[in-house]
N, C-alpha and C positions, 0 to 999 in steps of 0.2 A: 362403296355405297351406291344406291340406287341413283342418285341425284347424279355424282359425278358421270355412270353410266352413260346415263340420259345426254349430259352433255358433251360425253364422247361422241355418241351418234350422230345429234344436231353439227359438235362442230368438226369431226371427220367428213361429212355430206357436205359443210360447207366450205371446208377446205376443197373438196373436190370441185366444190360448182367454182370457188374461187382463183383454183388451177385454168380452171377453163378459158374462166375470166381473163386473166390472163394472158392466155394465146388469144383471145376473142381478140384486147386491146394492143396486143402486139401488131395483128393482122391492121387494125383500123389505124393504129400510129402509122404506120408504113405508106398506106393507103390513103391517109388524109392529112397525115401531120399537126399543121395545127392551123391552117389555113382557114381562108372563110367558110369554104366546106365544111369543113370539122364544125367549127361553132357553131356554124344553123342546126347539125345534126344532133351535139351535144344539147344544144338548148331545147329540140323536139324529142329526143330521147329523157332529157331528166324529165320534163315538164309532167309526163304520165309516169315516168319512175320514182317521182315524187313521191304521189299516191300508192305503187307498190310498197314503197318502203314505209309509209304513214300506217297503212293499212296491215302490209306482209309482213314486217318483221318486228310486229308487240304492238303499235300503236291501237287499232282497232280491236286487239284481243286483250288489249287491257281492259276494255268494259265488257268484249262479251264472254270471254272466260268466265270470270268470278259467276256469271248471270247462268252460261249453260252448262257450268261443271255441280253449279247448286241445282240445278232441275235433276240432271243426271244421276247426284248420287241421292235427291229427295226423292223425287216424281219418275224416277227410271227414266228409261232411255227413249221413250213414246212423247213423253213430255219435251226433254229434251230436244230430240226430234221438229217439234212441231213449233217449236221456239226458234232454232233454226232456220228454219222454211220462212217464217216469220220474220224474221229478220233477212233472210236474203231477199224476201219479196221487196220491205224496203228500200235496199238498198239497191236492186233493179232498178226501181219506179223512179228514184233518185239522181243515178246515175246516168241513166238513159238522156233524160232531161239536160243533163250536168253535158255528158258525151254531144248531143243534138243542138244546144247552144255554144256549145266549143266549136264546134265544126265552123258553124255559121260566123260568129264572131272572132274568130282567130286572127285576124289579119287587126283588128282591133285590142284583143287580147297581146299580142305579139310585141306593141313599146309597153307593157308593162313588165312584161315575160325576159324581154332583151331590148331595153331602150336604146342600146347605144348602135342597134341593128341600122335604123333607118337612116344612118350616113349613106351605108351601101346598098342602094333599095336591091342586088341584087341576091346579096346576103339575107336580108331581110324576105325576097318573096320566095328563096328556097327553105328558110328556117317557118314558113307560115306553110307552104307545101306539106314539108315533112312531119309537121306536128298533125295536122291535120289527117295524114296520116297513120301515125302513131295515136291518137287519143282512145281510140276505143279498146287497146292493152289495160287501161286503167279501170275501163269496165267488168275484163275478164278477171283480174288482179286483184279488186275489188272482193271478190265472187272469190277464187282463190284464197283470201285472207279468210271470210268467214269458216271455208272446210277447214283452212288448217287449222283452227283455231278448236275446232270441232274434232278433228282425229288428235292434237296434243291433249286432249282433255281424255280421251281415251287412252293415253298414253302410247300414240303412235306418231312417233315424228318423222317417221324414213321420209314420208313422202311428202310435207308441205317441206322440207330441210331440202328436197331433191328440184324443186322448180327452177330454182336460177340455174339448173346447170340444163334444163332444155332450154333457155333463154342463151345464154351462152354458147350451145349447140348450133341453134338457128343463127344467129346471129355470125359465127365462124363460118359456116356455109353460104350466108350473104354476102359475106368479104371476099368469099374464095371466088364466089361467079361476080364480081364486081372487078378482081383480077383478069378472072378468066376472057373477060371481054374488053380489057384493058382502059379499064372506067377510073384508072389512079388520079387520087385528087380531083378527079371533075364532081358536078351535081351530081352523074347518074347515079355515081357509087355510092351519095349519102340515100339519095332515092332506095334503093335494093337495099341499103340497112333499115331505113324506117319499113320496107315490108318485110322485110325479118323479123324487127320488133311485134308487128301487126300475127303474124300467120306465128310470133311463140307465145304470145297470149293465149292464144283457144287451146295449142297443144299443153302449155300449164294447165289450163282448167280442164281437160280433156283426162289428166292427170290426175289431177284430186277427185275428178268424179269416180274415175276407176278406183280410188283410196279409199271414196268413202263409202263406196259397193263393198269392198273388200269386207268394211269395219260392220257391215249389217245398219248403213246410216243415210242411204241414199235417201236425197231431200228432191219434194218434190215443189214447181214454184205455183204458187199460192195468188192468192187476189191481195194486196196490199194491206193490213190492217193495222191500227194503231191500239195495240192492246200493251195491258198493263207492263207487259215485261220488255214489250218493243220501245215505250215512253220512256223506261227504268235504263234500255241499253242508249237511248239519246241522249238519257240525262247525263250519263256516265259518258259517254262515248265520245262527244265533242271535245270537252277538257283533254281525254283519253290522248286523242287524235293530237293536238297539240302539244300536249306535254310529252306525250311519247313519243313526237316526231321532232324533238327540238334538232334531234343533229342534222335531218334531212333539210328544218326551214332552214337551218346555219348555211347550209350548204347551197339551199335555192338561194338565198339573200346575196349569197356571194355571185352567185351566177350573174343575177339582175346585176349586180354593179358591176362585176367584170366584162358586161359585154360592150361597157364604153370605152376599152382599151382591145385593138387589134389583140388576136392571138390570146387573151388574156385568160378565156372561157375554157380554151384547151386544157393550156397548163394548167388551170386546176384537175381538174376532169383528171387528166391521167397523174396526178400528184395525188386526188384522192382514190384514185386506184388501187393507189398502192397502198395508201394508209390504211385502206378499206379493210384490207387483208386482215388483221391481227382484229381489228371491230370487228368484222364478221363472225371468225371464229369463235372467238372468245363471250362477244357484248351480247351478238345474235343471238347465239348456245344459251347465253346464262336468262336474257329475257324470254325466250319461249318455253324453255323447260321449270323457273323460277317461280313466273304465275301461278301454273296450277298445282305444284309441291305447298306454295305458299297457304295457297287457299284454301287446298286440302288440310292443310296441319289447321289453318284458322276453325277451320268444321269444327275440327274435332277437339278442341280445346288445347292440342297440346304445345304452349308457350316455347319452352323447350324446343321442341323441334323446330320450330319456325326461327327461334334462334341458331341452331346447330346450321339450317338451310342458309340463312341468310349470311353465318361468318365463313360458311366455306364457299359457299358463291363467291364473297369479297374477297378470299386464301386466295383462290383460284383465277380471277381477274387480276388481280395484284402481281400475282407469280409469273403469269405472261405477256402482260400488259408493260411493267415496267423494262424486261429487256427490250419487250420489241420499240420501246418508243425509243427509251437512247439508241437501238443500233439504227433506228431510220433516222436519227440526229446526227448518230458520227458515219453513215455510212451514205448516205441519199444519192448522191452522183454515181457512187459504183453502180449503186441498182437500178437506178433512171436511166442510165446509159445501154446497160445490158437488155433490161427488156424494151425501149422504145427506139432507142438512137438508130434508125436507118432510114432509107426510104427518103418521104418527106418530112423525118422527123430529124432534126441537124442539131448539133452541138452548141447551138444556142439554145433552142428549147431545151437542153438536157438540163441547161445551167437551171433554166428559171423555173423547171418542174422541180427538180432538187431540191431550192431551196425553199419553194413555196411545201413541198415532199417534210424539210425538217421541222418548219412551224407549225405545222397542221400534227408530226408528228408527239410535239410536246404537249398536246389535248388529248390524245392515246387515253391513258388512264382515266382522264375522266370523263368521258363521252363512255367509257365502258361503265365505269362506276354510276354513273347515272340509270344504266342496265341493270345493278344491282339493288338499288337505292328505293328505281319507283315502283315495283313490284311491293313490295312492303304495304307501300299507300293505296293500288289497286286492287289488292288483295281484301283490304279493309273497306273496298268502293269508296275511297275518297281518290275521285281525279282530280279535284278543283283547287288540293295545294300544288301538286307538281304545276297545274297547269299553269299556276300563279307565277311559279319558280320561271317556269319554262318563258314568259311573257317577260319577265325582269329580261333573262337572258340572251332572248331576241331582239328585246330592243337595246338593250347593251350591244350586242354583235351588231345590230343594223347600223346604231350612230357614229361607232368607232370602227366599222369597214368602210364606212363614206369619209370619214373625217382623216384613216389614215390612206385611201385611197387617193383622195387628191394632195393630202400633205407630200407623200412620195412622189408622186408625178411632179406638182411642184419643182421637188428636190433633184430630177432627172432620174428618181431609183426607180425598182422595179414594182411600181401599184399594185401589183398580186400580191404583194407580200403582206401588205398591211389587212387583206382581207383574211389571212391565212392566221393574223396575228390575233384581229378581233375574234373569229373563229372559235382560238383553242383559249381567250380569257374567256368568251362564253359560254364556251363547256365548264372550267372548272368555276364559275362561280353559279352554275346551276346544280353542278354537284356540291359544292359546297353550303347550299340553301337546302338543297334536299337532304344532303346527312345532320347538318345541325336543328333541326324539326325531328328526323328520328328521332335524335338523341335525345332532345329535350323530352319527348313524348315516353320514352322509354321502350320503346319499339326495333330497337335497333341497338343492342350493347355487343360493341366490340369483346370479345373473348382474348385472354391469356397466349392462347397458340397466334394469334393473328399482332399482337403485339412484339411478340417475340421476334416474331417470323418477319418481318418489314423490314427493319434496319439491313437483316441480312440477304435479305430479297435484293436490297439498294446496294450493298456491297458484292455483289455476287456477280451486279449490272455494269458496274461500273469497271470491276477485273474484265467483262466478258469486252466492253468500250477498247479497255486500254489492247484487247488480244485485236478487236477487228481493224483499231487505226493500225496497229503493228506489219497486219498480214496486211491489207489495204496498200502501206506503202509497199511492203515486199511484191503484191501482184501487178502495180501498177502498172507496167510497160505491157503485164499481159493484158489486161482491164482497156488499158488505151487502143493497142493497137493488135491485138488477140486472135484475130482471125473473125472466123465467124461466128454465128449467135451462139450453137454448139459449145463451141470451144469457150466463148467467155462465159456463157453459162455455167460452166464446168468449174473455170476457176471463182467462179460470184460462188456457186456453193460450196466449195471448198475454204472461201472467206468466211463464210456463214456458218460452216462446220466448225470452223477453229472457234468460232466464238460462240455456241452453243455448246461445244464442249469443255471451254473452262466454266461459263455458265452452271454449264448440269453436273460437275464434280464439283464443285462449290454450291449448290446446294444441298448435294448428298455429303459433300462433307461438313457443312456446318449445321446438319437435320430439320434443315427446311422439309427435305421428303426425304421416302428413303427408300431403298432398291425396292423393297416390298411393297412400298406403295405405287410408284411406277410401275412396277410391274402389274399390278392390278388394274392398274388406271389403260394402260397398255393394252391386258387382256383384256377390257368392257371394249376398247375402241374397236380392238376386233371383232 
């Protein structure tokens, strides 16, 4: 079907920007570990990649989808257009501002950003450097979210789907000449990654403007005005912005507490690295392509399809979501080890990224599911319940990341863990608020196939569990002492392999899916 298509190409694209990703954070573990370095950089690179993700991936296009896909298919594409323009004008006027008083006040902004900074003022005056730095990415990114948001609506996602991977790009070439001058672990090297950041901003936006030349949509910028559809995308938009960015605030919340414990900021960072992967794919795919399917079907009356979209969105999240979180629960240390472990990144960090790697990984499914969930109610321009949900479930994550953060420290245990715990109960009881509201509303009825299909989804995860501790112990001595990245590469996909293959005969053997549909699915990706 089309819908699946769709999400082949968002999450094929973003597998590859995610591939990147990956070598990007191999290069930088190596290179910074987890040292004070790393933290100030971490904390000047999330602080504007916040906003990327608030804005890039559904938050922001939760309100102005529904807004410029109804101009588009009422008022044609001139309309649309000029609503666009409209909207990005404010959102310049806004951010410029936003950008101009960050610069200035950052050294101020900076104990609320990473309070636990100013023990080490010199931690502290490189993480106020480098943000300083980095903030006007959020301007471009900004800017960025509105095209993509404007070519999915035209149903082209090659290309807002393709941005993190010039992010990634640049960013691997800042690491290589931070080697090349032999800057490992010092400032300079976080220095030359904050202009990485800075100089793949423009090339992103530099990007979507060519996309949206291509699309016949080139916007032109405007004098600011606050016209009726611009008031209509504020009113939607703010809710929008927060309820659609819950996993990102989960994730700054964590930040801000973790930087009163050394080391602490990393290991998350590269713990959610990795978790990222399978959200990316998957949550990413299903929120950008889910909105305007949804909306679409809402235009036109047909009930029906908006249900058909909505269970196979959940089919489809569920079917990849649930293996990948048990195998980063029974597997985390093989794979923390394999892609970070070298360099200045040592076999204590492996431990404490690992297991901060499995708690974060038990939120998997529903930090994806919440991808599924809120399109529904944005669709219908109600942001103001998720937003409600999302505000429950932030301040739930904030009280119980402080309350088990010091409990464990207390305790002599590792205080990452407790943020990683409040985390994934924050995700699912924002999913779990957002589906029972569907349900009540009647907006959301789970179907026949997707009931069937769960139990064996879970049995299918849990043979693939029992295959990877199996091979796990068998590869261990290679896994430990293996040789190089190559070579344990080699065997980590070879683990992966075994347990993706009794996974995918047991689902084609108990007709979760079936050769024909794979292969379908197969051929859209290509």
């Amino acid at each position: 079907m089309k819908l699946y298509k769709s999400f082949a190409t968002v999450g094929g694209l973003t597998l590859l920007s995610r591939v990147f990703g990956f070598m990007r954070d191999i290069l930088i573990a190596a290179t910074l570990g987890s040292g004070w370095v790393a933290d100030a950089f971490v904390v000047a690179f999330r602080f504007p990649n916040l906003f990327r993700r608030l804005f890039g991936e559904g938050a922001f296009n939760s309100a102005f989808v529904p807004i410029f896909a109804k101009k588009l298919e009422g008022d044609g594409k001139d309309a649309a257009r000029r609503f666009a323009e409209d909207a990005m004008a404010g959102l310049l006027f806004i951010l410029l501002i936003v950008t101009f008083v960050s610069e200035i006040a950052m050294p101020v902004l900076m104990y609320g950003l990473a309070p636990g900074f100013d023990a080490n003022p010199e931690k502290y005056d490189l993480a106020v450097l480098l943000t300083r730095i980095t903030m006007p990415y959020l301007l471009c990114m900004s800017i960025v979210a509105l095209m993509s948001g404007a070519l999915n609506s035209v149903g082209r996602f090659a290309e807002s789907a393709s941005v993190s991977i010039v992010l990634n790009g640049v960013m691997m070439i800042a690491t290589l000449i931070a080697l090349w001058y032999g800057y490992k672990a010092g400032p300079e090297a976080g220095i030359i990654q904050a202009w990485g950041v800075f100089a793949a901003g423009f090339l992103q936006l530099a990007l979507l403007m060519w996309g949206m030349h291509r699309a016949g949509m080139h916007l032109s910028i405007r004098r600011p005005r606050l016209t009726p559809d611009v008031r209509k995308l504020v009113r939607l938009g703010i809710p929008g912005v927060i309820s659609g960015g819950v996993t990102q605030l989960n994730i700054a919340i964590g930040t801000v507490i973790a930087s009163l414990q050394p080391g602490a900021v990393s290991h998350l960072y590269y713990a959610d690295r990795i978790y990222e992967l399978p959200l990316a794919i998957v949550g990413i795919a299903i929120g950008i392509v889910l909105l305007p399917d949804v909306s679409r079907q809402l235009r036109l009356g047909n009930t029906a399809g908006v249900m058909d979209s909505q269970n196979r969105s959940l089919e489809f999240a569920l079917l990849l979501t649930i293996p990948a979180a048990l195998a980063l629960v029974a597997i985390p240390t093989d794979i923390t080890r394999v892609l970070f472990e070298r360099g200045a990144f040592g076999p204590e960090d492996t431990k404490v990224t690992a297991s901060v790697l499995a708690l974060f990984a038990l939120g998997l499914p529903a930090f994806v599911m919440i991808k599924v969930f809120s399109p529904a109610y944005y669709a219908r321009e109600d942001t103001a319940t998720p937003m409600r949900y999302a505000t429950i479930s932030l301040t739930a994550n904030t009280i119980g990341s402080i309350a088990l953060f010091f409990l464990l420290r207390h305790l002599g245990m590792m205080p990452q863990l407790g943020i990683a715990i409040a985390t994934t109960l924050g995700g699912w009881l924002n999913a779990y608020l957002l589906w029972s509201t569907l349900r009540r509303r009647g907006d959301f009825i789970v179907d026949a196939r997707i009931k069937r299909n769960i139990p064996l989804i879970l049995f299918s995860s849990v043979a693939m569990v029992v295959a990877l501790l199996g091979t796990s112990h068998v590869l261990a001595p290679h896994l430990d002492h293996g040789g190089g990245f190559f070579i344990k590469a080699s065997f980590l996909a070879l683990e992966i392999g075994v347990g993706l293959g009794v996974f995918g005969f047991l689902i084609l053997a108990t007709g979760v899916m079936s050769i024909g549909q794979l292969g379908r699915l197969t051929r859209r990706q290509n």
